[in-house]
N, C-alpha and C positions, 0 to 999 in steps of 0.2 A: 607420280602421275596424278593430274587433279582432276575431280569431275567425270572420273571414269568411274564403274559400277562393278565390282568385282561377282556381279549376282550371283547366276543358278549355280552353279557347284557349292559356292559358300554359303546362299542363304535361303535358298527359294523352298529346298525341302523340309529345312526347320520351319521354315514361317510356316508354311501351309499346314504341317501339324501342328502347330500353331493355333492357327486358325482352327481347325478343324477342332479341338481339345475347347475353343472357345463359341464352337456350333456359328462358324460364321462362313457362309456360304461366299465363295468367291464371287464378286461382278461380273462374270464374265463364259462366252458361252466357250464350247472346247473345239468349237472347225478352225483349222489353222486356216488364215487369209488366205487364198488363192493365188491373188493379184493384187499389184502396188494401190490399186482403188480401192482393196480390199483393206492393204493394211494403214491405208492414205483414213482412210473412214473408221477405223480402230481408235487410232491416233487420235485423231479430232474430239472421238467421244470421252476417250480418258483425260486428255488433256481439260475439256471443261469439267468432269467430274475432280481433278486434282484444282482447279481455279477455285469450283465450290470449297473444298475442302480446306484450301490454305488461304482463302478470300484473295489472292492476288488476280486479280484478274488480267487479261489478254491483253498486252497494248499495243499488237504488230504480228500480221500472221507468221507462224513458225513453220521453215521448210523440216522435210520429212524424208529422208529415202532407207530403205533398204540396201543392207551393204555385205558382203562376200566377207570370209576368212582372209583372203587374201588384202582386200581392203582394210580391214580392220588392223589388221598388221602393220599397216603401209601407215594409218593415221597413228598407232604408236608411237613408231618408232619417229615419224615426225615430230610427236606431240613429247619424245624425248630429249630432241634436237633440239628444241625451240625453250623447252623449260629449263635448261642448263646446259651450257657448252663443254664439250668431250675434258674442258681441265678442271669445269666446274664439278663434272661427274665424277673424272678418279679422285679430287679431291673429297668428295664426301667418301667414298668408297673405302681412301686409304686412312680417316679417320676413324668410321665404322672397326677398321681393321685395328686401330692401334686402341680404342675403347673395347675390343675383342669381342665385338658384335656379328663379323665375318670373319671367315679363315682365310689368312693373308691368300692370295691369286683367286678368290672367287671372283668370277666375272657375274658382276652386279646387272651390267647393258643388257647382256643374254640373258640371263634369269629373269628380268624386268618384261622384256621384251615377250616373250614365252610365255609368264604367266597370267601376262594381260589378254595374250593370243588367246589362250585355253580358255580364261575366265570370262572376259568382255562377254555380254552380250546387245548391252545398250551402250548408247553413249551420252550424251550433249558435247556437242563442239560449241564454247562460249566466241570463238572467235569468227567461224562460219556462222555463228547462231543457228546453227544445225540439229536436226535429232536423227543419230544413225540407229535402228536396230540387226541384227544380227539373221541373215537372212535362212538360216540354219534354225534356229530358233523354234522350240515348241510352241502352240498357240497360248495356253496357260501363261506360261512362262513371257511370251511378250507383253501380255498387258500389265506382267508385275513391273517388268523392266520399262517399261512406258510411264507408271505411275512415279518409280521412283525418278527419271531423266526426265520427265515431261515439268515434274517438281522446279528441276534446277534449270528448265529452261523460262519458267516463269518466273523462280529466283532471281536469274538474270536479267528480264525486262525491268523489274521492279530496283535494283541493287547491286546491277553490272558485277558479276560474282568477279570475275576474271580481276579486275582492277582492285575490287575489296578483296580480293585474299591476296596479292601482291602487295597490300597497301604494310605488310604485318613486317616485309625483308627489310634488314637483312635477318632478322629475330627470326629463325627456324624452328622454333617450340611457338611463336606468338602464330607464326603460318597454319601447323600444323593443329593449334585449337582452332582456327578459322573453318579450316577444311573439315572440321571432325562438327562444325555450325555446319558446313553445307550437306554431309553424309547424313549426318545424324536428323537434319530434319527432312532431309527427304525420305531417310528410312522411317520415321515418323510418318510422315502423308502415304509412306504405301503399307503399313498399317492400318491406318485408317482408311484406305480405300477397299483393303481385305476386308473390313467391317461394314461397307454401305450398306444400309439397309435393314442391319441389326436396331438402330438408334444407338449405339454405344462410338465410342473413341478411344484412344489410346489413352488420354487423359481419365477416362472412367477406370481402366483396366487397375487389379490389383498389382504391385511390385513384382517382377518377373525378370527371372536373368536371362540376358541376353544372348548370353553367348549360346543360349537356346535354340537362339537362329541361324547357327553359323555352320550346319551340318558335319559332312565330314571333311576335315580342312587334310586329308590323304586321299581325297579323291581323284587330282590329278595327279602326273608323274610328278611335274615341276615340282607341286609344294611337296610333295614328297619328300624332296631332296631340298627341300629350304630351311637356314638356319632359323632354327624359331623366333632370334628377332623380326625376320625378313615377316614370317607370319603377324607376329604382333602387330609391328608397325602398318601393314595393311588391312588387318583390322581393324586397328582401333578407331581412325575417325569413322567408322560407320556404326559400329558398336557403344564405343565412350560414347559419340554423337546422339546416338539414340538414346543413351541411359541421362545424358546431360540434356536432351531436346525435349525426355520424357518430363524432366523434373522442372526446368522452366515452365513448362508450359501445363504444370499439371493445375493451376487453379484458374489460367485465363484462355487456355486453350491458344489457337493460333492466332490469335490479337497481338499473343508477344514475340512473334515473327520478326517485324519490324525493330524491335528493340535490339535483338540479337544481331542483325546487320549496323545499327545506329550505334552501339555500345558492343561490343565486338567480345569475347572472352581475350585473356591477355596473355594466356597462357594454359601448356596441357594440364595444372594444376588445378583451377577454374575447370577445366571440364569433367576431371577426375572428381572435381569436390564440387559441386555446384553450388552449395549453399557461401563457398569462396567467393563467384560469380556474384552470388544475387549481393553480399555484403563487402563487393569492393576491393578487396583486399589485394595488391599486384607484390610481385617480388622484389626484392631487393634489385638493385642497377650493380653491377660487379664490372670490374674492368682489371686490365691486364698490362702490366710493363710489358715495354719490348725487348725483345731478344737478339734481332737481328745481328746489334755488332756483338754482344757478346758472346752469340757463337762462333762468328766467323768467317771467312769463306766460306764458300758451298751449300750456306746455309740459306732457306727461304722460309717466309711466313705459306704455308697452303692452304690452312685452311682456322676459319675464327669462328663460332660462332657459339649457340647455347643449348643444353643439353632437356632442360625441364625435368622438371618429375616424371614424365614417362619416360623420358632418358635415360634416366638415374636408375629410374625401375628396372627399367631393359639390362645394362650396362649388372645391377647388382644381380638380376636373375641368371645369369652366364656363371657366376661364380658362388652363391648362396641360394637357400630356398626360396619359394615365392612370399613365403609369409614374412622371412624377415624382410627382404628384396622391395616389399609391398609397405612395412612399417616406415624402414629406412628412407624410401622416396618419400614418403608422406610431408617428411620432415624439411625438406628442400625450400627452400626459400630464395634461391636463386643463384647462378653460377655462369660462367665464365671460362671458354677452354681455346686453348690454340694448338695446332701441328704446327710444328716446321721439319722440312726433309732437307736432306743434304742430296745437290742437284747430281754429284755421282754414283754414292751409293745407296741410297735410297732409304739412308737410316731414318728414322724417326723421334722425333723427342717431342712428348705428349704432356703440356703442359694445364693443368686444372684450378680453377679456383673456385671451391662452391661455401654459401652461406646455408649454414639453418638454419631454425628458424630457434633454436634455447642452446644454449652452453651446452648444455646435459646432452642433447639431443647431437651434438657435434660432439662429443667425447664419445657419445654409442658410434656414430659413425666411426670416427678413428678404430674403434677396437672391432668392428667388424670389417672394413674396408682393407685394415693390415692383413684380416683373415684373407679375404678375398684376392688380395695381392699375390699372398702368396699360392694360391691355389691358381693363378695366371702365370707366373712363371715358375716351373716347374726345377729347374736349372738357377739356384741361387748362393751363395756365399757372402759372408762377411756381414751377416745380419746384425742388423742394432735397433735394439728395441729398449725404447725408454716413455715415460706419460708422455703422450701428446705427441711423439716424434718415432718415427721407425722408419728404413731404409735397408736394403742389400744391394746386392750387386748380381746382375743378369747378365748373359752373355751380348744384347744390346747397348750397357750403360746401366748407370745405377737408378734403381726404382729409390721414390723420398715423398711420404706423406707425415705431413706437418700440421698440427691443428693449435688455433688459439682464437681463445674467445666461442664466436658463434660461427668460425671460419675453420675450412681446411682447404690445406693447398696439396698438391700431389705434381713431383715433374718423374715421369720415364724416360729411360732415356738418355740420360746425361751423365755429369760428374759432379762430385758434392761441390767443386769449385762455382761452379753454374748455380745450382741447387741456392746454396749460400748467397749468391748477389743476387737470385731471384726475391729473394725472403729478406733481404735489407731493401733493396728498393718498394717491397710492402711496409716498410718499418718494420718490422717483426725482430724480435729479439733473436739473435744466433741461437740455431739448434743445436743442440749435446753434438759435439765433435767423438767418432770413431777414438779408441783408443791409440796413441803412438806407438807407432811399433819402433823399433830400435833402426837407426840411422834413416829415419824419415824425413825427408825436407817437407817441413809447413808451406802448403798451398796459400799463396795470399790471395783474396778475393776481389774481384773486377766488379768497380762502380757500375752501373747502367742506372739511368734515369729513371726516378721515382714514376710511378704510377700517378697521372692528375687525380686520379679521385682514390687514389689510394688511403686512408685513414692514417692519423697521425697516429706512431706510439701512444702517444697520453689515453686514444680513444680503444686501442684495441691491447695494450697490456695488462692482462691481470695477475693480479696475487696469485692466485691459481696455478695457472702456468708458469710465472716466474718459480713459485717455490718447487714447482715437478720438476722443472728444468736443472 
């Protein structure tokens, strides 16, 4: 969901001690508004104290209404509809599932749905150009949710949010630093607007962790019962956002607002490492042979897209601590993954291609990611582990991760038959073959089409891995 405001249960009680730990008096008085005049005239005033603030100024009056539980629901689940169609959703869902981010049959729709209910209590609609708040809503607590929505609806006059964070698909990590630009600097300006008056800004404050702000993320039932990626990932672009919105702009203040929409981050790496950002630095382009004929009937592509270092992070925190989880993603330099399901039984084969960023740094991968493997399928046989290459056999299809050079590949899923014409049409040298067992017929390997931007042998064979091999 984009441009929605996960507020007061996740962040309004941290800020405010917050605040209060930094002696800074809230703007605002404590009578809840009465009447839509009332809160018609709340509005108005925050909105030009956030113009002060972020210098964007007003260039087209902003409608305003107060809206019900039940509304608020209603624009969800809309705003669910319209951002992804019902094959776009189980598609991400059942990728989630096969990176064992969710447990297979979570209903993702309902969970979404729910805990936007509970949580909402502001909005911006970029497409009504609207500002909804929550008519339920404490007084306090509105004018926090005003500063931060009111942000992004000036965002939008200035930088049409809607179209610029679209502009990032089909790149799913390049979207999701966009949106962690729009959270994070409006959670910046309602910082600063808890500070009017002090003379101080967020830019003055000493380094402080954020996650400070995020209170108790077991406050309602939903997250309660939410897999902790589901948690992270809705964190982060307001949190990363903030810690990435703080660091830009900690010597120019919000003059470099503008730059942030013009020059965009290009990924959640850039937002994790900001000094990435400010020196340029993008990831590796990675691409993927096709599969199609060579698995066969019944076989479909569902789903393509990129994982990013928060992915990677997410994805290695399920199965490893956060500290390695947190080293390991660091290292990521870019990647590349596909599902395809077979249209009767719903198998999966989960196929990955990610780059790091040193040799060294892809060998630790390898020897930690084998750990992780097998700590995800619990139910394994016929293990072969050798430098650079490891696989067993799972009651879905055989697991196979492959590393050469500054690359590793990983397919679930499948069959070494598969496996092997994936890694010859990368050029990649044949991995160590299973031992033969006694009256065994040799599987001969099925051509598919070289990957175009695949790397010649010449550029990705080394000494290395030849002589491990």
């Amino acid at each position: 969901m984009r441009a929605l405001f996960l507020s007061l249960a996740l962040f309004v009680g941290g800020i405010a001690a917050q605040a209060q730990q930094a002696a800074v008096a809230p703007p605002y008085a404590d009578a809840k508004p009465a009447t839509d005049a009332d809160f018609i005239a709340a509005a108005d005033e925050v909105l030009g104290q956030m113009s002060e603030i972020t210098g964007l100024k007003l260039v087209t009056p902003l409608k305003k209404s107060l809206r019900s539980r039940e509304e608020i629901r209603a624009y969800v689940i809309k705003q669910m509809d319209e951002e992804k169609n019902p094959a776009e959703r189980y598609a991400s869902q059942r990728a989630a599932e096969a990176f064992g981010l969710l447990p297979k049959g979570f209903d993702l729709d309902a969970f979404m749905v729910n805990v936007l209910t509970e949580q909402v209590e502001g909005l911006y609609d970029p497409k009504g150009r609207e500002f909804y708040i929550a008519d339920w809503s404490p007084p306090t607590d509105q004018r926090m949710v005003m500063a931060h929505e009111l942000t992004h609806a000036l965002e939008d006059q200035h930088f049409q949010i809607e179209a610029w964070e679209k502009a990032a698909r089909p790149n799913e990590d390049a979207e999701l630093a966009r949106d962690a630009v729009l959270e994070g600097s409006a959670m910046a300006a309602m910082v600063d607007y808890l500070m009017l008056g002090t003379g101080r800004s967020l830019k003055d404050l000493p380094e402080f962790d954020p996650s400070m702000l995020i209170g108790d993320l077991g406050s309602t039932p939903t997250l309660q019962k939410a897999p902790p990626f589901l948690k992270d990932a809705l964190i982060f672009p307001y949190l990363g956002g903030l810690t990435f919105s703080a660091a830009v702009m900690k010597n120019t203040g919000w003059a470099s607002l503008p730059e942030l929409f013009e020059k965009p981050p290009v990924s959640t790496q850039q937002i994790l490492h900001p000094g990435l950002y400010r020196s340029g630095k993008i990831p590796a382009s990675v691409s993927l042979p096709r599969l199609e004929k060579l698995l066969g009937d019944g076989w479909s592509k569902l789903d393509e897209n990129i994982m990013g270092e928060f992915g990677w992070k997410e994805v290695l925190k399920q199965f490893l601590d956060n500290d390695r989880a947190k080293t390991l993603a660091a290292a990521w330099d870019g990647d590349r993954y596909a599902l395809y399901e077979h249209k009767q039984t719903k198998k999966l084969i989960l196929v990955v291609r990610l780059h790091l960023d040193s040799e060294e740094h892809a060998a630790r991968f390898f020897g930690q990611y084998s750990e992780a493997l097998e700590k995800k399928y619990s139910e394994r046989s016929n293990l072969l582990r050798r430098p650079n290459f490891f696989s067993f056999d799972a009651p879905g299809g055989g697991v196979f991760l492959d590393c050469l050079g500054d690359e590793c590949v990983t397919l679930e899923g499948t069959t070494r038959n598969n496996f092997d014409a994936f890694t010859k049409a990368l050029n990649w040298p044949l991995a160590p073959q299973p031992p033969q067992r006694p009256g065994a017929v040799t599987e001969k390997t099925a051509a598919i089409p070289s990957s175009p931007a695949a790397p010649s042998a010449a550029k990705t064979f080394s000494p290395a891995a030849s002589s491990a091999r």
